[in-house]
C-alpha positions in Angstrom: -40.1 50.5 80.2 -38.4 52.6 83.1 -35.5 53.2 81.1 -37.2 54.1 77.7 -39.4 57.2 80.2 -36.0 58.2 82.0 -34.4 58.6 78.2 -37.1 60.2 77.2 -37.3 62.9 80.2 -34.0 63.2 79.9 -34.2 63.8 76.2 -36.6 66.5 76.5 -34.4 68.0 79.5 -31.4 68.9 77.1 -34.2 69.6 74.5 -35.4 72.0 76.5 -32.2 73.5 77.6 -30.8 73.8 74.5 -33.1 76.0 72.9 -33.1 78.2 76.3 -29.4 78.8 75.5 -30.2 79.4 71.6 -32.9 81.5 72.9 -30.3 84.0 75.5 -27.6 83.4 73.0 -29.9 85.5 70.3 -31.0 88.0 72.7 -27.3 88.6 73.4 -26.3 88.9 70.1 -29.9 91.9 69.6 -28.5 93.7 72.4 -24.7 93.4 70.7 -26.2 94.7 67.7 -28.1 97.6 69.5 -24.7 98.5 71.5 -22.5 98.7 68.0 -25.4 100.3 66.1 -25.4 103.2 68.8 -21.2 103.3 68.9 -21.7 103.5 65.2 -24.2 106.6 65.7 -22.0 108.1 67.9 -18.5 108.0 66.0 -20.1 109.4 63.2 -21.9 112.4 64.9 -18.6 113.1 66.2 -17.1 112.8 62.6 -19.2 114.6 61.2 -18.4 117.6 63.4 -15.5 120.5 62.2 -12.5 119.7 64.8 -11.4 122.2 66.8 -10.2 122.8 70.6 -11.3 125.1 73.1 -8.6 128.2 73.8 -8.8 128.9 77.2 -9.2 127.9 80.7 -12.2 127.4 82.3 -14.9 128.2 79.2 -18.4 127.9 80.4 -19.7 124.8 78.8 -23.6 125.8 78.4 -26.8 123.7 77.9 -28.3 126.7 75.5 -27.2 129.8 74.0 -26.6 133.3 76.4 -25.7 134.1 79.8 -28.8 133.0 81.3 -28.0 129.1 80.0 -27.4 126.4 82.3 -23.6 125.8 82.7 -23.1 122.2 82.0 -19.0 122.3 83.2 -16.4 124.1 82.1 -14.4 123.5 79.2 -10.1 124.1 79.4 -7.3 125.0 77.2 -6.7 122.8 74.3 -9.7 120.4 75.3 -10.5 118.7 72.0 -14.4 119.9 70.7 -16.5 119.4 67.5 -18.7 121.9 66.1 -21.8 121.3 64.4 -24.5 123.8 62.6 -25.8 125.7 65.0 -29.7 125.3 65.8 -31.7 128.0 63.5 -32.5 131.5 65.9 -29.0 130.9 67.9 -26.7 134.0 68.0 -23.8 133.8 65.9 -21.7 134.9 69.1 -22.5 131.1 70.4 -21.8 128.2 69.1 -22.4 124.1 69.3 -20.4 122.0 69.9 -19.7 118.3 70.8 -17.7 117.8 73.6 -16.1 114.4 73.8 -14.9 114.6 77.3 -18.4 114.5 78.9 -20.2 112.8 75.8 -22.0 116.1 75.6 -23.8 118.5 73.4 -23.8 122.2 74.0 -22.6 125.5 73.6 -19.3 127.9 73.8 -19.0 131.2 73.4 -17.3 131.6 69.7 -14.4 133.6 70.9 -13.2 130.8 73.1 -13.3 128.0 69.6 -10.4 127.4 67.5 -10.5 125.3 64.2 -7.7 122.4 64.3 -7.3 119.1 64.1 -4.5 119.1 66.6 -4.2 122.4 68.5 -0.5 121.5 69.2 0.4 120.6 65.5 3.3 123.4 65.4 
């Protein structure tokens, strides 16, 4: 009688652990999902910018439009950048931008952006 309870408790035991493993094994494999979904977002924000590259050293890299914007870093020669449409009411002096190094929206001021896909392709 011993025996049958002891395979039994054991029984449930691996029962038990079992589905606790299918259980993290499925949440793993959510958060996977959530992590590739938001790589996927990301790749094609970025691809769905105009390439281009900034022109000179130390552009201000700003959090809005205008002089009186917060400088989020400074961007340097040939430092790869995407532009997207600008937000409606921005001046056409500024512009937005992705900027890949810091993972970063923002804007430059339009005389520092050129268009290429490689800015040293000559």
């Amino acid at each position: 009688m011993n025996r049958h309870r002891i395979f039994r408790s054991i029984l449930v035991i691996t029962l038990f652990l079992t589905m606790t493993a299918f259980c993290f094994a499925d949440a793993d494999h959510e958060t996977d999902n959530r992590n590739t979904s938001q790589t996927t977002n990301l790749i094609s924000m970025k691809s769905n910018g105009v390439p281009g590259y900034c022109n000179a050293d130390g552009v201000k890299f700003k959090a809005s439009p205008g002089a009186g914007g917060t400088t989020l870093g400074l961007c340097y020669k040939n430092e790869t950048l995407y532009r997207h449409p600008s937000p409606a009411g921005t001046p056409s002096s500024w512009i937005y931008v992705y900027r890949p190094k810091t993972g970063q929206y923002g804007y430059i001021s339009a005389q520092y952006f050129s268009l290429s896909i490689t800015p040293n392709s000559i």
